[in-house]
N, C-alpha and C positions, 0 to 999 in steps of 0.2 A: 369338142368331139372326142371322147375318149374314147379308148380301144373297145371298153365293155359296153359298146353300145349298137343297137340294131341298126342304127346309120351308119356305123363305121362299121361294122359286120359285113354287111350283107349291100351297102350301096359306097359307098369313097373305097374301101382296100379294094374291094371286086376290080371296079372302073378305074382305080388306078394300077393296079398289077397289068389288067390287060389293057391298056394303056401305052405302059411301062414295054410289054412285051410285045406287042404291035409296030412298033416306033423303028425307023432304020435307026441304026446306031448312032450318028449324030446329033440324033432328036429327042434322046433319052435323058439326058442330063438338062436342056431346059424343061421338057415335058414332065420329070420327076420335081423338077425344083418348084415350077406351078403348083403339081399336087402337091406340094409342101407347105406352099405358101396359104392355098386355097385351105388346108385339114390348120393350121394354125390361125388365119383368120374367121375358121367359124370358133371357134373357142377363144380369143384376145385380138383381138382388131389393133388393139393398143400395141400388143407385145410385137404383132407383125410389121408395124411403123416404125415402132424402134429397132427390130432386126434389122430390115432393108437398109436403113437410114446407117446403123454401125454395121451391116458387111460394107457396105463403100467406103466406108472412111478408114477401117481395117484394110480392106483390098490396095488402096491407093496409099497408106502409109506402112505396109510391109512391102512395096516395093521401091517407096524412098528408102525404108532401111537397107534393104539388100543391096542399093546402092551406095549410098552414102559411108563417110569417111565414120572412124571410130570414136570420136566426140561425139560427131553429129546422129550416129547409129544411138546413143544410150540416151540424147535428150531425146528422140524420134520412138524411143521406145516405152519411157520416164511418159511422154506425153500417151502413148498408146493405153499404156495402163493406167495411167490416173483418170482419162477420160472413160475408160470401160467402166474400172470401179466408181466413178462418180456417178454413171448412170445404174450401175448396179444401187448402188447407196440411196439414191432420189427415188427409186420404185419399190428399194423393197425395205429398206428404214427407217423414210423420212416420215413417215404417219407417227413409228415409234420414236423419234426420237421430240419430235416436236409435242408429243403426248408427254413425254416424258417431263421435259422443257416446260412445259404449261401445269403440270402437277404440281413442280414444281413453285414456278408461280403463285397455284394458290394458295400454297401452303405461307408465303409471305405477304397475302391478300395481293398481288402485286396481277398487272393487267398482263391477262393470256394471250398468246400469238394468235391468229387469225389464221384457217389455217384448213381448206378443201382437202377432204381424203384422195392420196394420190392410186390411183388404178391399178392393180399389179398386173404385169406382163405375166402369163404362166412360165415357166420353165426360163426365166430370167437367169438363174442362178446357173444353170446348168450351159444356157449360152455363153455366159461371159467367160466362164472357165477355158470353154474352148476357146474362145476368142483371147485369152490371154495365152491359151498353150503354145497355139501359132505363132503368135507376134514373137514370143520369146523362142521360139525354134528359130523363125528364120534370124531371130539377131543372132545366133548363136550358131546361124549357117548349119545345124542339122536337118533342115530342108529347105527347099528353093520354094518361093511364095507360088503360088497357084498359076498356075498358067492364064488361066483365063476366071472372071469374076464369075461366072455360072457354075464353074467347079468350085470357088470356095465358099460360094453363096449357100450352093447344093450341103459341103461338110458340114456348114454350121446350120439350115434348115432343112436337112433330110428328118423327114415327118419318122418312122419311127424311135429315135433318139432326140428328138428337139426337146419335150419337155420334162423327160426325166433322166434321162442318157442311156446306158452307158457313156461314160467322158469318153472320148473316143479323141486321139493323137492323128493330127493333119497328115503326118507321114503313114501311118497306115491306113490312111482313104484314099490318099492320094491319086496311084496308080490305078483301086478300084475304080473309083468314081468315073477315070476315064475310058476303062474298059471294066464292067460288072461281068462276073464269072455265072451266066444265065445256065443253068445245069437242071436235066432231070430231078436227078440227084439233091440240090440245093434247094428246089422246091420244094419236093418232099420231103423232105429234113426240116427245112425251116414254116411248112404246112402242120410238120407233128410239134416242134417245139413251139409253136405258135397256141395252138390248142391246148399241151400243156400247161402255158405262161394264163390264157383264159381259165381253165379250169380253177388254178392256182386260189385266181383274183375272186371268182365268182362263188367257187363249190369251197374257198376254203377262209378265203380273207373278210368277205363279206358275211358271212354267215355268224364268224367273231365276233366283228364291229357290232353286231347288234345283240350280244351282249355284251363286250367292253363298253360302248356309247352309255348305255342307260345304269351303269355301275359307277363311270365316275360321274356323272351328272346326279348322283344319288345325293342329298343330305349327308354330311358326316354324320348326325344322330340317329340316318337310319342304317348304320354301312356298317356291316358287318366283320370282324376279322375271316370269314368265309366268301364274303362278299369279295372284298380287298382281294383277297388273292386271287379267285375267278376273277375279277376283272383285270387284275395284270396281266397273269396269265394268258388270256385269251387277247388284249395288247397285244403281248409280244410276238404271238401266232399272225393277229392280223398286219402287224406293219411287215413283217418277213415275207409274208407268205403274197401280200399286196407288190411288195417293194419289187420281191423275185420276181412273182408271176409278170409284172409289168417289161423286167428285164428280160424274162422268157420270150416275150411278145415280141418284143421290138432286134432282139438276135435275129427270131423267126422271120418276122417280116425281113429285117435285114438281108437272110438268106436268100430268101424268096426271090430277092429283088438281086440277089448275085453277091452284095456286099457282106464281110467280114466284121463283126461287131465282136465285141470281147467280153469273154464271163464276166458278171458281176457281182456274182455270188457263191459261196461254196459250203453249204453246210453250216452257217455261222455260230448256230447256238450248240454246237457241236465242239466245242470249245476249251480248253482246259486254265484259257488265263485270256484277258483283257488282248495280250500282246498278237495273240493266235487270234483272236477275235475279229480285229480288224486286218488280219491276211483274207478272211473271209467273207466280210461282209462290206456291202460297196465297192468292193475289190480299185472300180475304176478312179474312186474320189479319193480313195487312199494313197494308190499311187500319183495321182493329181499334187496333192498337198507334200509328198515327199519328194517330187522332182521338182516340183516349182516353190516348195517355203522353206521345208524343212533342211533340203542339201542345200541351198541358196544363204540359209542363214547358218551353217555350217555342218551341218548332221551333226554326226558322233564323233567328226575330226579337231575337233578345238576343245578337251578335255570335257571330263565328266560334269562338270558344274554347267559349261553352253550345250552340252547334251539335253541334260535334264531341261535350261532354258526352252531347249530350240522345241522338246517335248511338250513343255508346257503352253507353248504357244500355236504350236499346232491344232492342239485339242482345245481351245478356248478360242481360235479360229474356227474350227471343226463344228463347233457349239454354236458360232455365232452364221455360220454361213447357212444354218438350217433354219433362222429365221428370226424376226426381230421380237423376241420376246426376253424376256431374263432368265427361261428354265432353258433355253437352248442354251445360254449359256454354263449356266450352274454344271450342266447336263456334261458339255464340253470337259466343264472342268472336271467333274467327277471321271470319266474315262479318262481324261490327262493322269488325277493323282492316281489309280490304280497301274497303268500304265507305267508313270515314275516310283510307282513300289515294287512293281516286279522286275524294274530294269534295275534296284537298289538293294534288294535283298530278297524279294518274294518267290522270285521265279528258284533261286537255288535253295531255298528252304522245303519249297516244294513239292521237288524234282522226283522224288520217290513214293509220294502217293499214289495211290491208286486211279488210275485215269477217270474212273465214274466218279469217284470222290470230287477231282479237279471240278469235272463238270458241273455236276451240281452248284456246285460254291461259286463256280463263273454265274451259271446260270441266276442263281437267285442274287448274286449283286449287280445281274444283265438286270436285273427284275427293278430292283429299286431303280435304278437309273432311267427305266424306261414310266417311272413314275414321275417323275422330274419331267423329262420329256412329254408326256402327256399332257400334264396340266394345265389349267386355262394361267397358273400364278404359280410362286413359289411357295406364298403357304398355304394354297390346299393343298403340294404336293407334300410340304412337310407333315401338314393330317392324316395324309393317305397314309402315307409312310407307315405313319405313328400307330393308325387301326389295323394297319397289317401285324404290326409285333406286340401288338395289347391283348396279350394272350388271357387277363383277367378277365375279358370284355368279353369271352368266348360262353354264347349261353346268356348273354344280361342284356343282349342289344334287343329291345321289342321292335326289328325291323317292320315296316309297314309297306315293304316289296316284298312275296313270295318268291321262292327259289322258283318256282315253275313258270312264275312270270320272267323272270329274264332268260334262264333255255332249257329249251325243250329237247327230248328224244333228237331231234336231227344235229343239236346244235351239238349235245351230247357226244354225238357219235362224232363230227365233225372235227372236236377238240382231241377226242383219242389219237381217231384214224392220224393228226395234224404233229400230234406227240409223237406217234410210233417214227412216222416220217423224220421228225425234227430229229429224236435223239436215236436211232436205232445204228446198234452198235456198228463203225465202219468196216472192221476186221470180217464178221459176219457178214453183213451185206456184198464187199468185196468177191467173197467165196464164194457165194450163193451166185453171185455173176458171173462169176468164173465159170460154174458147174454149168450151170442156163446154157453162155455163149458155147459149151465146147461140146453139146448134146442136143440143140436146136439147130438145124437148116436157117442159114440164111433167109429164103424165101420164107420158114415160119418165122423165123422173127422179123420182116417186114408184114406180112399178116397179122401177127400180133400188135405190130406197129399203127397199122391200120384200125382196128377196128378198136385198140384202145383208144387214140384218138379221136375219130367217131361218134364212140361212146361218151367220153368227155366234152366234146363238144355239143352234144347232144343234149346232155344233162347241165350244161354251160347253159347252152341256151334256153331249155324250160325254168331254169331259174332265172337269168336276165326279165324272160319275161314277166316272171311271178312276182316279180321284186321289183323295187324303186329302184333308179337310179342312184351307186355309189360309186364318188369320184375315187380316185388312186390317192391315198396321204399324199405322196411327196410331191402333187400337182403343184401345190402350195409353195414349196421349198427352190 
């Protein structure tokens, strides 16, 4: 059941918000964690078996740690996470790796494993993370384990963060969860950025996808260097603008319901280097991987060579946690070494260029990389690559797809309106807010609030309807 959908619209959010708000206050925290469990088992019956089954055994073994002596706390903790990662590992690698393993094999005629495709849990990846933040807070006594298993049950399955997140840190739910901040105010706030985060996904992610989809799925003999680049292009609109809109949604709802979710996005392709890149985008997985891998394996305190290490391994983590193929990781790596060139010499080379110059040159090596990322393999992404910069070829491809077959006037206008938004200069925009807020009444700009909204929702939903269902990329992830 995802968010872009006329059941979750309009029958599950409805019936669980008033629900949610109906309920004396004792009765909101299991009555929320049903609907949680209920909007996750209509989408993974699987993933919801495996949740129930790892919060108890999480719940019950971060309160042997908080007690136990400090031997006993690091094997208690040693066992917490190799048990999470091994069931992460079993659902969401073991197809690739035993593919891999049997490829393998034939290549020496030698006899293949046996071997059922294992089920993926949705939003697997995104539980575990939290389930390892926890265990390693409370070893680490930055918080006291959950009071009761319905609160930490709720943290790790509150329906809108379960299967994409934001990562969201035990200690800042904590106190919500057992009192939600239910407000006018927070409704309405998290009712307009709710709307916005659909708009996002429907009016602006989807509309992409259907020309990125049918570009890389093209023949390389029919793919144009014209081609090539609309469909990256229009990539990197839709997984941002998917990714965001999705994090929009679930702040919103979060609001809605009183609790506090944290930005996850900030303007990413708006960017001047690799290193800014990711202050911006995923914001919550970033910090995820820098307080649990990277300061853990030492940061930038044990000289410049385990820096670059500790760098290196992050982002070939980073590659590898998005999914078990080999372009995730290629992907990894490529963001690591650009990453390890600016922390080496790049960034003070090119401290005085001109900020749109920066961007650009972010942008189009965001471009390649998110070529890597796309692909079904490594070398169609290195083809792709290859027809984007085969500037010969420009003019000699007798494509056998029309330009007006993959987009039309709407999708057109879609990709501008998508550009304007993405790269429109911050200093400008700023001002322009500045001028708005201090020459608009309050009460109009809650009216404008309003009826943008509305609007957007509006035109959310004549397109939901028009259109097939499209799931969210990083469902998968």
């Amino acid at each position: 059941m995802g968010f872009s959908t006329v059941t979750f619209l309009f029958y599950f959010l409805p019936l669980a918000l008033l629900i949610f708000y109906l309920s004396p206050g004792k009765a909101r925290v299991p009555l929320l964690l049903l609907s949680s469990y209920v909007f996750y088992l209509w989408g993974s019956p699987t993933g919801a078996a495996v949740l129930l089954l790892g919060t108890i055994f999480d719940y019950l073994l971060s309160k042997a740690i908080r007690g136990a002596e400090r031997n006993k706390k690091k094997a208690l903790l040693a066992i917490s996470i190799t048990v999470n990662i091994a069931v992460l590992f079993y659902y969401k690698y073991m197809n690739f790796f035993i593919g891999e393993i049997n490829r393998a094999l034939k290549n020496f005629d030698l006899t293949t494993i046996h071997w059922a495709a294992v089920i993926f849990p949705v939003g697997i990846s995104f539980i575990t993370f939290h389930k390892i933040s926890y265990l390693v807070d409370v070893y680490y006594s930055r918080v006291e384990p959950a009071k009761s298993f319905t609160a930490y049950a709720l943290y790790l399955a509150m329906f809108p963060k379960l299967t994409q997140g934001p990562i969201v840190r035990y200690h800042t739910m904590a106190e919500q969860i057992m009192k939600p901040e239910i407000t006018l105010d927070n409704i309405f706030e998290g009712s307009i950025r709710f709307c916005t985060g659909l708009a996002k996904k429907v009016l602006i992610a989807d509309p992409m996808s259907m020309v990125a989809n049918p570009i890389f799925s093209m023949n390389i003999s029919s793919l144009t260097v014209g081609y090539a680049w609309l469909g990256i292009i229009c990539y990197t609109i839709q997984i941002y603008f998917d990714f965001s809109g999705y994090s929009d949604m679930a702040i919103g709802i979060g609001r809605m319901l009183g609790f506090t979710i944290p930005e996850n996005f900030n303007r990413p392709y708006y960017s001047q280097s690799f290193t800014e890149h990711w202050r911006r985008w995923h914001i919550t997985l970033g910090a995820f991987f820098r307080e649990y891998l990277y300061i853990p394996l030492g940061g930038n305190r044990t000289g410049k060579i385990k820096t670059y290490r500790n760098l290196w391994i992050v982002f070939i983590v980073t590659g590898f946690w998005h999914g078990a193929n080999w372009t995730y990781i290629v992907w990894g790596f490529y963001h690591g070494f650009f990453i390890f060139i600016e922390r080496l010499f790049l960034l003070d080379k090119t401290k005085r260029w001109p900020a749109p110059v920066k961007i650009m040159i972010f942008y189009l090596l965001l471009c390649i990389g998110f070529v890597i990322f796309r692909s079904d393999n490594i070398s169609a992404a290195f083809c792709y690559i290859g027809r984007m910069f085969d500037f010969t070829a420009i003019g000699a491809i007798p494509s056998t797809v029309l330009w007006a077959n993959l987009i039309g006037n709407r999708e057109l206008f879609v990709l501008a309106t998508s550009l304007v938004i993405t790269f429109f200069p911050q200093p400008i925009f700023d001002s322009l807010r500045s001028v708005f807020m201090s020459r608009v009444r309050p009460g109009g700009i809650t009216m404008l609030k309003i009826v943008t909204s509305s609007l957007l929702f509006v035109l959310s939903l004549i397109s939901l309807i028009n259109n097939s269902f499209s799931p969210f990329i990083y469902f998968r992830f």
